[in-house]
LUMFI-465420 format. One record per residue (C-alpha): residue number from 1; residue in one letter; x, y, z. Coordinates in steps of 0.001 Angstrom, whole numbers, plus 500000, padded with zeros to 6 digits. Each point is the difference from the previous one (the first is absolute). Layout:
REM LUMFI-465420
[atom NUM A [X Y Z]]
...
END
This chain:
REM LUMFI-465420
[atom 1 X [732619 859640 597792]]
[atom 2 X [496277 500623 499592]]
[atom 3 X [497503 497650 501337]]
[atom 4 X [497749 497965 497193]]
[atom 5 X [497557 500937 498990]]
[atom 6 X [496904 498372 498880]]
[atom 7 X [498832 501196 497039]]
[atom 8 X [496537 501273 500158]]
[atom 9 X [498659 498572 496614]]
[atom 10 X [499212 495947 501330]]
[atom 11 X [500356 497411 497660]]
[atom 12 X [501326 499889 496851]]
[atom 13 X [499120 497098 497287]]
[atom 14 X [503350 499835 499006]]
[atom 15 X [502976 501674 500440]]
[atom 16 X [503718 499589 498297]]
[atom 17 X [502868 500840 501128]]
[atom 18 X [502062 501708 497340]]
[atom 19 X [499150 501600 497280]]
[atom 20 X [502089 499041 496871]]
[atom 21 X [499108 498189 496498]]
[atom 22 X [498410 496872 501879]]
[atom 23 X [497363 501882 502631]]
[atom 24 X [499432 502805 497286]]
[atom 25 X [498888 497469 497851]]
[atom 26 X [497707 498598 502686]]
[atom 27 X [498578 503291 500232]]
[atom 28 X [499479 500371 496513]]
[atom 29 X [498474 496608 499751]]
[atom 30 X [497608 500692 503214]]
[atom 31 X [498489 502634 497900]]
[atom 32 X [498898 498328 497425]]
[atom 33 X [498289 497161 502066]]
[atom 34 X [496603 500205 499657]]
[atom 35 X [497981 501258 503743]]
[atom 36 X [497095 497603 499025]]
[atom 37 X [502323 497013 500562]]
[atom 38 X [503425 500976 501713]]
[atom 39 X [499370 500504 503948]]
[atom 40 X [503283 502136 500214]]
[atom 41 X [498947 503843 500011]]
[atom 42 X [502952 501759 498116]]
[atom 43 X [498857 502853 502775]]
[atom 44 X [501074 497674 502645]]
[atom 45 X [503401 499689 498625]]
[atom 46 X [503152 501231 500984]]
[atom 47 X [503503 499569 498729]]
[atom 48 X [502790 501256 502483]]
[atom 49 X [503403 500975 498584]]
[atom 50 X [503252 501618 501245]]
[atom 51 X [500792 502575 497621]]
[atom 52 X [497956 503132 499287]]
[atom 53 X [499535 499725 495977]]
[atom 54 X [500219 496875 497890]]
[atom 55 X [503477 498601 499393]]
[atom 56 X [501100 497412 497761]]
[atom 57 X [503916 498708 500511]]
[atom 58 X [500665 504042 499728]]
[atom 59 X [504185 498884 500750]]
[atom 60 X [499713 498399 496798]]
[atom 61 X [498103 502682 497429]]
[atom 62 X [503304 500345 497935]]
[atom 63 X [500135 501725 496485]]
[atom 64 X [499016 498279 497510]]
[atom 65 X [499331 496448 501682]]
[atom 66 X [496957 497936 498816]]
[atom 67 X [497791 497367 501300]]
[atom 68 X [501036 496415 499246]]
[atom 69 X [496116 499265 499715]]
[atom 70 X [497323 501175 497248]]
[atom 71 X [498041 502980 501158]]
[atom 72 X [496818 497901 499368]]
[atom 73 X [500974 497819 503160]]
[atom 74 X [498962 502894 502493]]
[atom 75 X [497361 500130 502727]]
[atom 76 X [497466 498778 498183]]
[atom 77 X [499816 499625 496613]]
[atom 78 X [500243 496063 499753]]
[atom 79 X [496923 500028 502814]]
[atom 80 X [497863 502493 498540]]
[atom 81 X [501628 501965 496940]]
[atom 82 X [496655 502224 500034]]
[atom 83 X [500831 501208 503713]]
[atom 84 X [501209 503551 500148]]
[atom 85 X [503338 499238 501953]]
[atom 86 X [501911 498933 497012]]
[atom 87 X [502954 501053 498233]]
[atom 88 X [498435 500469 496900]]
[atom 89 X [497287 502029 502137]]
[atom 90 X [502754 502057 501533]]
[atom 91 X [501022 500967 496441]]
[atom 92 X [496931 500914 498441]]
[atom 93 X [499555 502441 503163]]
[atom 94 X [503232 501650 499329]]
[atom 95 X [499538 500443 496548]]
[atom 96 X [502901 497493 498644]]
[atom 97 X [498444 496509 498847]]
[atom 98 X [500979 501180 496577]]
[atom 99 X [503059 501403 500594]]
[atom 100 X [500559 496499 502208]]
[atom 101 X [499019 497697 497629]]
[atom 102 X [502693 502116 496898]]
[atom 103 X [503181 498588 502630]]
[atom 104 X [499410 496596 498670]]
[atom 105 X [501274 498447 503153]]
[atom 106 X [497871 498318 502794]]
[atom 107 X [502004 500591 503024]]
[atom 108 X [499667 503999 501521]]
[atom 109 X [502873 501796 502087]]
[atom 110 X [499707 499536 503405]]
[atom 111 X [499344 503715 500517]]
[atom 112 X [496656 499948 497744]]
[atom 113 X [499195 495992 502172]]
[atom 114 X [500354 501864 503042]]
[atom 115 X [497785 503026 499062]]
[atom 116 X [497285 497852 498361]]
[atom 117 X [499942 497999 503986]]
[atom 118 X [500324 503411 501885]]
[atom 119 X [496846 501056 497554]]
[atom 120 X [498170 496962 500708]]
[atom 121 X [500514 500174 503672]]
[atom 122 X [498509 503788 499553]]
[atom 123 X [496883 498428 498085]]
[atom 124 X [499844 497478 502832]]
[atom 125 X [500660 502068 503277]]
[atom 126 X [496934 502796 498816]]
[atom 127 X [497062 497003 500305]]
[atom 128 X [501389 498436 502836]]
[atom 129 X [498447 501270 503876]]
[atom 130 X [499481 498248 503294]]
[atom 131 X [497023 499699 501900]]
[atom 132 X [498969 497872 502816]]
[atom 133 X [499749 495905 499806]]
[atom 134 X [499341 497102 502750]]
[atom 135 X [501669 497757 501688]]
[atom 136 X [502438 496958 500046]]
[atom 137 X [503312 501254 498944]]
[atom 138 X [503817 500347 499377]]
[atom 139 X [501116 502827 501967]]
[atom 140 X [502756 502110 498063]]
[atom 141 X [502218 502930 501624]]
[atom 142 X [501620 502530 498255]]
[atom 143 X [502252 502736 500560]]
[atom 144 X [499850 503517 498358]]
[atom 145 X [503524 500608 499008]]
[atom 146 X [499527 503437 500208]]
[atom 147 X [498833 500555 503921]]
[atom 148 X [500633 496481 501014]]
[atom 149 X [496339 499730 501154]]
[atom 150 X [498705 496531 499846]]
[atom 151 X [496623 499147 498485]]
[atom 152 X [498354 496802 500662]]
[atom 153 X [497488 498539 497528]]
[atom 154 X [497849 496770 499318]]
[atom 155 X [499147 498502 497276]]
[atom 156 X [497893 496158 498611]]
[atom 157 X [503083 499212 497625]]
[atom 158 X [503535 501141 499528]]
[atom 159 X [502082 500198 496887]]
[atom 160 X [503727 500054 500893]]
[atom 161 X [501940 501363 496732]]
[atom 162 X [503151 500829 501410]]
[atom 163 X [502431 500327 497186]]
[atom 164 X [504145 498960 500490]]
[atom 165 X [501810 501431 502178]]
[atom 166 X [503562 500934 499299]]
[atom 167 X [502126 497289 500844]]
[atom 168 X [504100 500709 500372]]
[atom 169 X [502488 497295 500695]]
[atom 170 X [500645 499922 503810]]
[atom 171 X [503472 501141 500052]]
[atom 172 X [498477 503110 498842]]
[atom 173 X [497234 500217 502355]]
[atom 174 X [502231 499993 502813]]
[atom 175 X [500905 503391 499153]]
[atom 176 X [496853 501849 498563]]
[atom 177 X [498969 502622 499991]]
[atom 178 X [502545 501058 498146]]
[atom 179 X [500596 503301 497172]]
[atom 180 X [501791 498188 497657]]
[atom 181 X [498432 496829 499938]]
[atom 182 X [496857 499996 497940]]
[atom 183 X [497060 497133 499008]]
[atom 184 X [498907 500439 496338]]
[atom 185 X [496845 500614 501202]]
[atom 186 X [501032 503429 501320]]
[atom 187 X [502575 500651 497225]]
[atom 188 X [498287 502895 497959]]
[atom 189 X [499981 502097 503454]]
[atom 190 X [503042 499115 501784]]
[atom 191 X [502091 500146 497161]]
[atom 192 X [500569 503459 499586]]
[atom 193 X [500411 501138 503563]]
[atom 194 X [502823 496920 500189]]
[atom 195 X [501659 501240 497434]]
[atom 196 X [499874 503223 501148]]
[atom 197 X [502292 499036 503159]]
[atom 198 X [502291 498642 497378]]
[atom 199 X [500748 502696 498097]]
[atom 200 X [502391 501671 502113]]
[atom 201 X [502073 496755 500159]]
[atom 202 X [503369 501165 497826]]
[atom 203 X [500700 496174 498689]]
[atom 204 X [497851 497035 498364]]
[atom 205 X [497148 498553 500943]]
[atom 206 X [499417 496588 500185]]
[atom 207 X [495945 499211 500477]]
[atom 208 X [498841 496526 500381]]
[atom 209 X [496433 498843 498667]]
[atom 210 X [499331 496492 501675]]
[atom 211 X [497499 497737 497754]]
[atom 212 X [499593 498145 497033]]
[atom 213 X [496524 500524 498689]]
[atom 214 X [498349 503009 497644]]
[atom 215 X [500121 502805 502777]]
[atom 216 X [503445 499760 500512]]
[atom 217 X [500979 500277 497067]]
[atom 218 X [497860 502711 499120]]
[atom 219 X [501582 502020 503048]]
[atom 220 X [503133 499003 498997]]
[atom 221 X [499559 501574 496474]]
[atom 222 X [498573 502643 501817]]
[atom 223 X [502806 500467 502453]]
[atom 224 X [502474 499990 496707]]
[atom 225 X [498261 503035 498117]]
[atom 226 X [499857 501695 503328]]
[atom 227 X [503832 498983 500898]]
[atom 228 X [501089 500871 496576]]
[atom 229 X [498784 503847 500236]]
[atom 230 X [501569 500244 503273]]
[atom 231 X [503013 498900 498736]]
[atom 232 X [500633 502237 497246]]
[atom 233 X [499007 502289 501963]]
[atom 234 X [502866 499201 502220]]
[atom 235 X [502219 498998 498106]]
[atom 236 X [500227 496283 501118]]
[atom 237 X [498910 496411 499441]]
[atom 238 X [497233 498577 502306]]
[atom 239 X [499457 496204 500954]]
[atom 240 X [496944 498152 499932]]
[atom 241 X [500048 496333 501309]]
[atom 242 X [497543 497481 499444]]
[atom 243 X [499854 497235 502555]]
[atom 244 X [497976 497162 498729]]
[atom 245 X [500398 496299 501303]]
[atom 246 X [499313 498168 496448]]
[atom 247 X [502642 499922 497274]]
[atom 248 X [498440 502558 498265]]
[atom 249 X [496630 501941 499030]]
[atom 250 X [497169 497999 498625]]
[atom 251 X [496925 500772 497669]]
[atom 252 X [496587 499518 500906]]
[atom 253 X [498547 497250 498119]]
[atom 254 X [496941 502778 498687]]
[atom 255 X [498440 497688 496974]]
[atom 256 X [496362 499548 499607]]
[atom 257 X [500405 496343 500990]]
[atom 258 X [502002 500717 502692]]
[atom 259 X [497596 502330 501472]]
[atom 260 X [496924 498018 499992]]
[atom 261 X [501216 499089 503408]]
[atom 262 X [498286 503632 500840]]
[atom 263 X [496492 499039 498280]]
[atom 264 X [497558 500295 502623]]
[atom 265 X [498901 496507 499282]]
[atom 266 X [503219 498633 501279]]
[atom 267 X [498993 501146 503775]]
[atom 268 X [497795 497033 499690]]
[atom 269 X [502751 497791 498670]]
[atom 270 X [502272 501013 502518]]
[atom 271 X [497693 499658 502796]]
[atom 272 X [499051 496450 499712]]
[atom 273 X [502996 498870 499290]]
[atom 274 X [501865 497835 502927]]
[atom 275 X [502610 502523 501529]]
[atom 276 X [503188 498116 498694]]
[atom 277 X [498678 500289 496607]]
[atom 278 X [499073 503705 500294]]
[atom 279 X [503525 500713 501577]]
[atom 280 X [501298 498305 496761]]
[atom 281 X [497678 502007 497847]]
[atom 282 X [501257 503009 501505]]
[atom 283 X [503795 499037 499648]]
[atom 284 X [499690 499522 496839]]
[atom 285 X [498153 503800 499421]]
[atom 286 X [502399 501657 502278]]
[atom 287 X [502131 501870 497329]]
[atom 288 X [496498 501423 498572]]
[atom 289 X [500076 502486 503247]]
[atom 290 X [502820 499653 502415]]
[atom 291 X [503936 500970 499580]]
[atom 292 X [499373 500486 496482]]
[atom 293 X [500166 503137 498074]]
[atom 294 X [497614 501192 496662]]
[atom 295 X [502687 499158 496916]]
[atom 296 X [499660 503588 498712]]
[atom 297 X [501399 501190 502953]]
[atom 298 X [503126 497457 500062]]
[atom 299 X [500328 501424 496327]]
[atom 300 X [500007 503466 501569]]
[atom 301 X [502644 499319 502700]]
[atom 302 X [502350 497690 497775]]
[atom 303 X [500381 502684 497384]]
[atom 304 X [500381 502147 503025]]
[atom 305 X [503150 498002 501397]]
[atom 306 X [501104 499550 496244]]
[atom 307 X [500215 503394 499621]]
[atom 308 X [502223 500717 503368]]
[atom 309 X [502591 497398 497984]]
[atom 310 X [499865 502072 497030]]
[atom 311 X [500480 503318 501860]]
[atom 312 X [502945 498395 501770]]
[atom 313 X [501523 498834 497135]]
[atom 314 X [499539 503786 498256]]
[atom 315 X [501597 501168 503199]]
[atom 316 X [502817 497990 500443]]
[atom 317 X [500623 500157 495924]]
[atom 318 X [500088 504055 500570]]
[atom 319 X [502333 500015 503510]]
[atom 320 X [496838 501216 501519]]
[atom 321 X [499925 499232 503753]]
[atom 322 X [495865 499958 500279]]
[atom 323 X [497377 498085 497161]]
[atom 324 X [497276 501964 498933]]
[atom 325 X [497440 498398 502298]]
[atom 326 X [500995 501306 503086]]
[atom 327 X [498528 497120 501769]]
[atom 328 X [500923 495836 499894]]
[atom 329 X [497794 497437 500424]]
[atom 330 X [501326 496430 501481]]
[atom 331 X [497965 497193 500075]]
[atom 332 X [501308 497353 503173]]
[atom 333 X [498477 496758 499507]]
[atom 334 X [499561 497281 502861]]
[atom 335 X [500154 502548 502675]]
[atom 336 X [497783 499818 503069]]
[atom 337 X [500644 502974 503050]]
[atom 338 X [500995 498049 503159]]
[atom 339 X [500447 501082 503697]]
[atom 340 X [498900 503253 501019]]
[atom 341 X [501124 503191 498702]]
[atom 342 X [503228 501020 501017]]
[atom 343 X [499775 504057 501442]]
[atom 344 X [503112 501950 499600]]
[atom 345 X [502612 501078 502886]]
[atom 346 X [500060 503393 500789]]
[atom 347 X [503188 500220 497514]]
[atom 348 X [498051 499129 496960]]
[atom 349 X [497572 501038 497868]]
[atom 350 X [496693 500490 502350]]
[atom 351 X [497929 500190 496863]]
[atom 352 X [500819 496525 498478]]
[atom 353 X [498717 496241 500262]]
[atom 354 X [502582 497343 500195]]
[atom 355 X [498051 496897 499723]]
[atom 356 X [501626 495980 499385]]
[atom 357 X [499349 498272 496708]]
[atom 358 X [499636 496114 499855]]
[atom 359 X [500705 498579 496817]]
[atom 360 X [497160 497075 499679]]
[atom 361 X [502224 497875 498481]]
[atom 362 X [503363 500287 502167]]
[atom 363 X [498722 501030 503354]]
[atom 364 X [502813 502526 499928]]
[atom 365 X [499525 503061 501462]]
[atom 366 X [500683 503747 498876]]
[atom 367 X [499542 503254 501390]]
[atom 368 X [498410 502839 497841]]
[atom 369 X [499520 503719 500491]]
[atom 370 X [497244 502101 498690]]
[atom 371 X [498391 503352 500683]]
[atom 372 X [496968 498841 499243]]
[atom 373 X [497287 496904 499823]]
[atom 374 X [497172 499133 497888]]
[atom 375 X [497772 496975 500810]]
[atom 376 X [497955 499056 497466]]
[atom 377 X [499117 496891 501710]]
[atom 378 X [496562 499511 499987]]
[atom 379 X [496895 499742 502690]]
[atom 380 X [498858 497933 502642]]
[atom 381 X [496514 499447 500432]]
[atom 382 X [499481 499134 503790]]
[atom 383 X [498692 502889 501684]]
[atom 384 X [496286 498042 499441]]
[atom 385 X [501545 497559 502102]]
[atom 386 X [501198 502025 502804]]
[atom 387 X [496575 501541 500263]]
[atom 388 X [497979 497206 500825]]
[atom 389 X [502665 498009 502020]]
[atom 390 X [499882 503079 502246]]
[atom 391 X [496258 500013 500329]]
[atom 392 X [497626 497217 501710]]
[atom 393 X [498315 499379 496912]]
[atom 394 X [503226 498152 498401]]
[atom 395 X [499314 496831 502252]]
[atom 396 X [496616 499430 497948]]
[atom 397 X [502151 500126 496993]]
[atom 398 X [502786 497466 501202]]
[atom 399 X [502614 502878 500874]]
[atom 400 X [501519 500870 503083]]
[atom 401 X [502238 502580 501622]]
[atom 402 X [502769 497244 499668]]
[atom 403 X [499577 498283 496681]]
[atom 404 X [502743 500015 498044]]
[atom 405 X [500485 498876 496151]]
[atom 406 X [496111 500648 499194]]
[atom 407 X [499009 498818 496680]]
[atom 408 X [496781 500351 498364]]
[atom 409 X [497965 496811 498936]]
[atom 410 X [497355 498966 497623]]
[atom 411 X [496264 499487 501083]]
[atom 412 X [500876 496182 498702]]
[atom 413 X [502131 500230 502806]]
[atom 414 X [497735 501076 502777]]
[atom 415 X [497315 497264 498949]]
[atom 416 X [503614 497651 501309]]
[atom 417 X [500810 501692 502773]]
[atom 418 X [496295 500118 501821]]
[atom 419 X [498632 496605 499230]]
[atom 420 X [502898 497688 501195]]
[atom 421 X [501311 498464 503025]]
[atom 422 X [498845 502916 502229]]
[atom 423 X [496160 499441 499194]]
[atom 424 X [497681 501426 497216]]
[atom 425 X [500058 503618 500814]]
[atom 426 X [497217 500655 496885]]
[atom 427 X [502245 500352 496874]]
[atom 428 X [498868 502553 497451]]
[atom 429 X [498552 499155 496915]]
[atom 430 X [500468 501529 496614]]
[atom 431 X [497382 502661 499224]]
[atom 432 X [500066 502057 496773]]
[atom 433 X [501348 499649 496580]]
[atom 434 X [503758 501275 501813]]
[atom 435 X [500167 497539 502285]]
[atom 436 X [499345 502765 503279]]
[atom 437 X [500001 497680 502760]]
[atom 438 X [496871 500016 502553]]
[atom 439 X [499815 498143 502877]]
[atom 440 X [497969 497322 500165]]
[atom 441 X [498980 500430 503850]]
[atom 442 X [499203 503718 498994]]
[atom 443 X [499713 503490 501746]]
[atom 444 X [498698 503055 499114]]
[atom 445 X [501038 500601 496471]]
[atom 446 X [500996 497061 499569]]
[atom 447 X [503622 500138 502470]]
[atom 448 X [500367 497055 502120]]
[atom 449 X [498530 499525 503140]]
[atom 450 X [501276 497818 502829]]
[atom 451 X [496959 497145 501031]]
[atom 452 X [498272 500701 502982]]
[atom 453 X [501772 497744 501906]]
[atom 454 X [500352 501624 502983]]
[atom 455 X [503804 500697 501781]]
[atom 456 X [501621 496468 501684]]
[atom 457 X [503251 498065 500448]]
[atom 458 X [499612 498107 496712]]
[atom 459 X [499483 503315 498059]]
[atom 460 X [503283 501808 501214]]
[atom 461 X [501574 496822 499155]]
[atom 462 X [498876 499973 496647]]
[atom 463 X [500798 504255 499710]]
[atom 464 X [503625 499500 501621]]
[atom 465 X [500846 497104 497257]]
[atom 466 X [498441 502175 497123]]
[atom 467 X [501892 502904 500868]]
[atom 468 X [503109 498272 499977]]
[atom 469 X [499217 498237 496839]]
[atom 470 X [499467 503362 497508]]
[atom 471 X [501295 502927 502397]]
[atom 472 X [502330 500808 497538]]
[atom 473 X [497482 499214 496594]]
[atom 474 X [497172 502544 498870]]
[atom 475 X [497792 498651 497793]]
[atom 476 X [498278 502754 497089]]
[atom 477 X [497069 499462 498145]]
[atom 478 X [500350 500131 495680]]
[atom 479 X [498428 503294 500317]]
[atom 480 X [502583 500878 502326]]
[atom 481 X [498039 500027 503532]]
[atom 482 X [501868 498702 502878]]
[atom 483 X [498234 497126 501027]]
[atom 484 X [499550 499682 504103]]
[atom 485 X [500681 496628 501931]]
[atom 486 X [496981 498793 501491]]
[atom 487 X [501418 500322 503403]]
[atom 488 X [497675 500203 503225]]
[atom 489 X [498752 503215 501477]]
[atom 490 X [500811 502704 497280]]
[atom 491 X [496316 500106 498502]]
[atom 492 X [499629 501726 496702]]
[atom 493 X [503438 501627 498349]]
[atom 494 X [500041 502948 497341]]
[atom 495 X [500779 499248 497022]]
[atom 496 X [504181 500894 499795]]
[atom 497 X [501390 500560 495766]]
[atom 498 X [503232 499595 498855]]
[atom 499 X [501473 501861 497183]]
[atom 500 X [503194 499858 498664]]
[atom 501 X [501561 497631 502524]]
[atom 502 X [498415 496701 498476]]
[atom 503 X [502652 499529 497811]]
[atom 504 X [500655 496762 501849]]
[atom 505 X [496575 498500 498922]]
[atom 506 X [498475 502055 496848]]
[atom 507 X [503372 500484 498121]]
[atom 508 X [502580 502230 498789]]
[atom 509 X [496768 502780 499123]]
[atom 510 X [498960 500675 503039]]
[atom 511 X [502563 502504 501022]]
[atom 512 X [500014 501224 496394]]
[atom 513 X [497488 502750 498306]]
[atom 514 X [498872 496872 497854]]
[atom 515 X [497055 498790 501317]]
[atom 516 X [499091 503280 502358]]
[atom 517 X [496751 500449 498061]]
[atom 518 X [498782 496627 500239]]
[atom 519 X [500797 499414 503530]]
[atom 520 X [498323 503012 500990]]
[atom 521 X [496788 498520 498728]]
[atom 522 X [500808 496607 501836]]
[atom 523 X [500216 501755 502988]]
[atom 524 X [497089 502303 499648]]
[atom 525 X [497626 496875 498862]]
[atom 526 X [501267 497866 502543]]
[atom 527 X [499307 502896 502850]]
[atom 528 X [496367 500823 498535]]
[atom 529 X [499388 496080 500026]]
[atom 530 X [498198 498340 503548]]
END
């Protein structure tokens, strides 16, 4: 492997890490920060990211879909709707506002969302340079995926904007890679080449799709249309199981009361609420976002599966031995996969997936075969985490290499933590109309700096017991900063951003395109702000 490298630039302002909605709408909002007032040089900023164009949940860019949000909720629009990264901006420079405005419908196709980003992130990336910078700084490696060569870089403040990653129940991951079992965020490109190894195969097919919320059932309707020409082709009847662990599919609760929860207002509400409440609050939102599925599209799938009961019935009526469809959908309700997959003996099938079934309600047990599995079950969002706990900067923050069960906490909560029975440590005080926490025994730019107390028994003491009290708790800031401890010895620490992984403390938006525009400008005001 090639040695690092240190990259010959210096010192960036800021850098992020990723480059998706959330850090391209940093960008955009960088740009239009005034250089009178804002100390961050857009020319000293660099976003790193691991693919070679802009993607946006490319797995998932099927036919036809549509946003479940109004295309005026994009990157910037309810910060600045005069800044020239908005949707409406993106249509007027491809000629179709009009044309736009004559669908009479406020939600785009994914396909058009994820051009409008990808031309955004074009507008973005040609104003965007790096030059040199100073000192005091978060030091970030990187690998170039395409000659391995690590690149070292430093920079004032870091943005971390990682995105989910796929996440795969773990009697699955046991076995992965595998050909024929796919996440939904790779569907529109594995799809085809897995069917491909199917096509030989002289009997039915039975295909699994794992999941209970809109993308699985948008591959699953996918999967039928797809299963359905290879059947006629065939002349057999495919099977497509749906695993889901409820009773059945549910709606997303998508009313204009209902989604006030998204308001950019409520990041406020939710913030300074006490945590029990704001777990409450978000129990009670939960079927706005997760394991629910748009009603239009149950509508789609239930006349779907209505249909395979009429064809049946035609067939059956006629002495026919095959419906029309070609393909059947089954819905299995209170179904979760248990134990790892079972791999077949050299006298079965090599290509298929026998995998054990708990019923949620029995405990009893049952053993399934498929040629094929589709989890559409979601994202985790701890990569951020991994980061810094493998770093030495992650101690500042309250994380360690062997912290386990983090969870984020409110500023409120910090204020707690450093002024009780371990001694006043110099709790922050609220500064700005947001609530951005400052400490009160201040640094440069206003992070927390240890007293000058010098290094002694009672000291080490007092470190050793505050470790152990919040080594598992990080504390962010309303404008989403993590907020150091004001532990001895580590001086002044960059300034660290979260995006998209605050759910915990700002609210069911924050992993959502919701608020993307207006946290952007929280971030950018609270990094141009001393």
């Amino acid at each position: 492997m090639p040695s690092p490298k240190a990259h010959p630039v210096g010192v960036y302002d800021v850098i992020g890490l990723g480059f998706g909605p959330a850090n391209l709408a940093v960008a955009g909002a960088l740009l239009e920060q005034s250089r009178e007032t804002c100390p961050i040089s857009v020319n000293k900023s660099l976003f790193i990211e691991r693919y070679p164009e802009f993607k946006w949940h490319p797995g998932m860019l099927l036919p036809g879909t549509r946003m479940q949000i109004s295309f005026l909720k994009d990157l910037a629009t309810l910060r600045s709707p005069q800044s020239p990264i908005t949707f409406v901006a993106y249509l007027h420079s491809q000629n179709r506002l009009v044309d736009f405005i004559n669908r009479g419908c406020i939600t785009p196709t994914r396909k058009e969302y994820s051009d409008y980003l990808a031309h955004a992130a074009r507008y973005v990336a040609s104003v965007i340079a790096i030059e040199e910078g100073g000192e005091g700084t978060v030091q970030v490696h990187s690998r170039v995926l395409t000659t391995g060569e690590t690149i070292i870089r430093r920079a004032k403040n870091l943005i971390i904007s990682p995105g989910g990653s796929p996440w795969v129940p773990r009697c699955i991951q046991t076995i992965l890679p595998h050909r024929r079992i796919i996440h939904s965020s790779q569907y529109i490109s594995s799809v085809e080449p897995m069917l491909a190894t199917m096509k030989a195969t002289t009997r039915s097919l039975k295909i699994a799709v794992v999941g209970a919320g809109q993308s699985a059932v948008e591959v699953l309707l996918d999967l039928n249309s797809r299963l359905t020409s290879m059947g006629k082709s065939a002349d057999q009847t495919h099977n497509l199981h749906l695993i889901i662990r409820g009773g059945s599919l549910n709606p997303s609760e998508g009313g204009p009361f209902a989604n006030q929860i998204y308001n950019p207002e409520m990041v406020d509400v939710m913030y300074n609420l006490q945590s029990d409440s704001r777990r409450r609050v978000m129990a009670d939102y939960k079927a706005t976002n997760y394991g629910v599925v748009n009603p239009y599209t149950l509508d789609s799938l239930y006349q779907v599966m209505y249909d395979q009961q009429v064809d049946g019935d035609i067939a059956r009526r006629g002495g026919n031995a095959l419906p029309g469809t070609s393909a059947h959908i089954t819905i299995i309700p209170y179904s979760n996969l248990t134990n790892p997959l079972q791999t077949p003996t050299e006298t079965e099938d090599t290509d298929t997936l026998s995998v054990l079934l708990e019923n949620t309600l029995t405990q009893e047990l049952s053993e399934m075969t498929y040629d094929a599995i589709i989890c559409a079950t979601g994202y985790e969002r701890n990569s951020w985490l991994n980061l810094l706990k493998s770093s030495n900067l992650g101690k500042h923050f309250g994380l360690y290499a062997s912290s386990d069960k983090t969870r984020l906490a409110v500023d409120r909560d910090f204020r707690v933590a450093t002024n009780g029975k371990n001694g006043d440590f110099g709790a922050p005080t609220m500064n700005g109309k947001n609530g951005t926490s400052k400490a009160a025994a201040n640094g440069i730019n206003g992070h927390s700096r240890t007293p000058d107390t010098g290094i002694n028994a009672e000291e080490n003491e007092t470190y050793t017991s505050m470790k152990t009290k919040v080594s598992d708790t990080l504390y962010i800031s309303r404008r989403y900063r993590l907020l150091p401890l004001p532990t001895a010895g580590h001086g002044s620490i960059p300034k660290i951003y979260l995006q998209g992984c605050a759910e915990e403390t700002h609210g069911l938006s924050d992993t959502l395109l919701s608020v993307v525009g207006v946290r952007a400008g929280e971030i950018v005001e609270d990094l141009c702000s001393d």
